[in-house]
C-alpha positions as CSV (number, residue, x, y, z in Angstrom):
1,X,6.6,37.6,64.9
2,X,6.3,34.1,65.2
3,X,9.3,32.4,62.9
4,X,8.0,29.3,60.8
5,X,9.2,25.9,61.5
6,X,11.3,24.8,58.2
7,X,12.1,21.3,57.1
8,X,15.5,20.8,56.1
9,X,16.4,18.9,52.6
10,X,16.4,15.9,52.5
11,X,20.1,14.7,52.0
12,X,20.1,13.3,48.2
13,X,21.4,9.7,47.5
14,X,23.5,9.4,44.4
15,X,21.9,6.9,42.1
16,X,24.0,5.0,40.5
17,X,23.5,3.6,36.9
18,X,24.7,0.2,36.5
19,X,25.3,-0.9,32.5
20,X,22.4,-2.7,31.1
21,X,23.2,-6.1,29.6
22,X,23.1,-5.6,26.0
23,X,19.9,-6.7,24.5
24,X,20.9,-9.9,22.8
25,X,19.6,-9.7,19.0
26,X,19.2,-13.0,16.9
27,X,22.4,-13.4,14.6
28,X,21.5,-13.0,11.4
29,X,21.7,-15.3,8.2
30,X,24.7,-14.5,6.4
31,X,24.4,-13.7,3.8
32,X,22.2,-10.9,5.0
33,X,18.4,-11.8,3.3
34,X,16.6,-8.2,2.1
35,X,14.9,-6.1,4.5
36,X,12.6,-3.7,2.6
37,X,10.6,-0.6,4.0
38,X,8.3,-0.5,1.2
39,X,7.9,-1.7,-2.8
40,X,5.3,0.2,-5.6
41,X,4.8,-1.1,-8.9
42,X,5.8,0.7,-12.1
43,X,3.2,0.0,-15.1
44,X,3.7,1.1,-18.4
45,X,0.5,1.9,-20.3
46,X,-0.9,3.0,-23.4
47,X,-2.9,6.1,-22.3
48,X,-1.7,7.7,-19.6
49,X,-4.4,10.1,-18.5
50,X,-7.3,6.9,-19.6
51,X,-5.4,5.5,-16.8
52,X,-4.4,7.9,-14.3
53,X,-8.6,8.6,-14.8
54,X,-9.2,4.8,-14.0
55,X,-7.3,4.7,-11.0
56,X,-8.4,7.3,-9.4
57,X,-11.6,7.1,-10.4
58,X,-12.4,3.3,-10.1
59,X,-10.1,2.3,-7.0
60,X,-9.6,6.2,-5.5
61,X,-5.5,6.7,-5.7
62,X,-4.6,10.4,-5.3
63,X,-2.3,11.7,-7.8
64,X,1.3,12.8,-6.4
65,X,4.3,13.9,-9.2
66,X,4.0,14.0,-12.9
67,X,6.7,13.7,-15.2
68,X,7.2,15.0,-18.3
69,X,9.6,15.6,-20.6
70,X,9.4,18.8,-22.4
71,X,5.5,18.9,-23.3
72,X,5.2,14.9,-23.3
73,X,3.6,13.7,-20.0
74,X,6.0,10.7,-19.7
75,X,4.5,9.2,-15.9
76,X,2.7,9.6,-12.7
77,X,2.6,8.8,-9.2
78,X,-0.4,7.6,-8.0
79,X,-0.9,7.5,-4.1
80,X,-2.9,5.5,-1.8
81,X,-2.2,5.7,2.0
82,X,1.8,5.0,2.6
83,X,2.0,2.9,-1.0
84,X,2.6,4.0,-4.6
85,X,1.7,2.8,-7.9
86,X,3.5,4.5,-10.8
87,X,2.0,4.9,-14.4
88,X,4.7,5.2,-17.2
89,X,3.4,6.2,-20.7
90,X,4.6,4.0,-23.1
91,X,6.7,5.0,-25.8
92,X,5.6,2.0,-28.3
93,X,9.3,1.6,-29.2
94,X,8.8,-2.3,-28.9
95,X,5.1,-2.0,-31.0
96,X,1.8,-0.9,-30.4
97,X,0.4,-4.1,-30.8
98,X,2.8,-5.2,-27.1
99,X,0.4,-7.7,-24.4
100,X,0.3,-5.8,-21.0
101,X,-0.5,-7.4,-17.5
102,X,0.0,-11.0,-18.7
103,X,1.7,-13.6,-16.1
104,X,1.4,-10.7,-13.2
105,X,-1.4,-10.1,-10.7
106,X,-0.8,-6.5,-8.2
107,X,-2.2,-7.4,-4.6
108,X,-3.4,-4.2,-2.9
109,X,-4.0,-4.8,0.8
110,X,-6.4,-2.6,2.6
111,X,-8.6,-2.6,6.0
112,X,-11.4,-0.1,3.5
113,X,-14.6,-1.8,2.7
114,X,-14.0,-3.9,0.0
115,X,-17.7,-3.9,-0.9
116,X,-17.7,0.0,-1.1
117,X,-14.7,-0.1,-3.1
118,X,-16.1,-2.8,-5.4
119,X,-19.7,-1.0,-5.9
120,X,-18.1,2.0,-6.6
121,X,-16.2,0.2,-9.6
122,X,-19.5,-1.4,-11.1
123,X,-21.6,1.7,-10.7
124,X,-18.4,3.1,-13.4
125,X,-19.6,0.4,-15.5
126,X,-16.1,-1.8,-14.7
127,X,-17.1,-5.5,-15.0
128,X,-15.5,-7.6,-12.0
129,X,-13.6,-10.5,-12.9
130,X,-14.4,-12.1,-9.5
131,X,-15.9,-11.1,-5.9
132,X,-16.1,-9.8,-3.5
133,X,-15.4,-13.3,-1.7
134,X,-14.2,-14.7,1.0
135,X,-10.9,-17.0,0.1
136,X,-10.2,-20.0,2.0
137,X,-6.9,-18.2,3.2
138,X,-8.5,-16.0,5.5
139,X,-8.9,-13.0,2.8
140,X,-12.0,-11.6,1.2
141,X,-10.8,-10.1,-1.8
142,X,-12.3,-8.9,-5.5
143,X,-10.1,-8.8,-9.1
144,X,-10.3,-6.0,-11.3
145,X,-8.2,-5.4,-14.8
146,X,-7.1,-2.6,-15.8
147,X,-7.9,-1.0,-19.0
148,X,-4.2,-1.6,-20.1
149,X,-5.1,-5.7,-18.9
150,X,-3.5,-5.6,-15.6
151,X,-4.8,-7.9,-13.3
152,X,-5.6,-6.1,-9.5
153,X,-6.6,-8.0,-6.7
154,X,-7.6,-5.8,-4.1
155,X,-8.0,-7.5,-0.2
156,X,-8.6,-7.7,3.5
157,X,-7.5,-9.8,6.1
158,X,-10.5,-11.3,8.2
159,X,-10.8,-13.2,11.5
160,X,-10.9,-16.8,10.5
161,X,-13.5,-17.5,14.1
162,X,-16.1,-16.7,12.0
163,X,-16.1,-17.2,8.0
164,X,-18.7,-14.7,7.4
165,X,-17.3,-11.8,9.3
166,X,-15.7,-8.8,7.6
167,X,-12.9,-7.6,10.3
């Protein structure tokens, strides 16, 4: 019986692991400025479900939590990718007659077609109030109220190389 040839270990060499400088971060204003992960909106309207039917119907948000409060719907959560828009009924304790949406547009930023988005409105019978365009700030972007008068725009970056593209 022939014995077989074998290869000794190799002898192991201790690594060793030396500190690593500590990444130097900027100092930071003091005081600190506000570092936010995300923000939603909180609208209060007149009809709750009219609007909770608009924005998912016209735009396409996904409904999340309701509250109520004993059987009065009082709000919604309204989803759309990692933001939120909340819908609050309101109670008219300040008068039914109460301007909504005045001195405050919502920007909603998406990489969607805005065309789609926009034709998908108008075949609901919603009237645009502008768009799709492109802006001279490097966004092509359409407005939209709301049936309570809240003013939308909804947007898309685009390459500025070529002002007709659609990135």
């Amino acid at each position: 019986m022939a014995s077989r040839a074998t290869k000794k270990p190799k002898a192991r060499t201790k690594t060793v692991k030396r500190p690593r400088a500590a990444a130097k971060r900027p100092v930071r204003r003091q005081p600190e400025s506000l570092r936010l992960r995300a923000v939603a909106a909180s609208l209060t309207v007149a009809d709750l479900e009219r609007s909770l039917a608009w924005y998912r119907d016209v735009l396409g948000f996904t409904l999340g939590e309701r509250w109520e409060e004993g059987p009065t719907q009082r709000g919604v959560q309204l989803k759309a990718g990692s933001c939120q828009l909340l819908l609050n009924q309101d109670d008219f304790a300040k008068g039914r007659d109460r301007k909504k949406g005045e001195g405050c547009r919502v920007w909603l930023w998406t990489v969607q077609d805005l065309d789609v988005i926009a034709q998908r409105a108008q075949s609901q019978g919603i009237t645009l109030d502008y768009g799709p365009v492109m802006a001279p700030w490097g966004a092509y972007a359409f407005a939209i109220t709301d049936p309570d008068g809240f003013k939308l725009t909804l947007a898309r970056e685009v390459k500025r190389s070529s002002p007709r593209s659609r990135a």
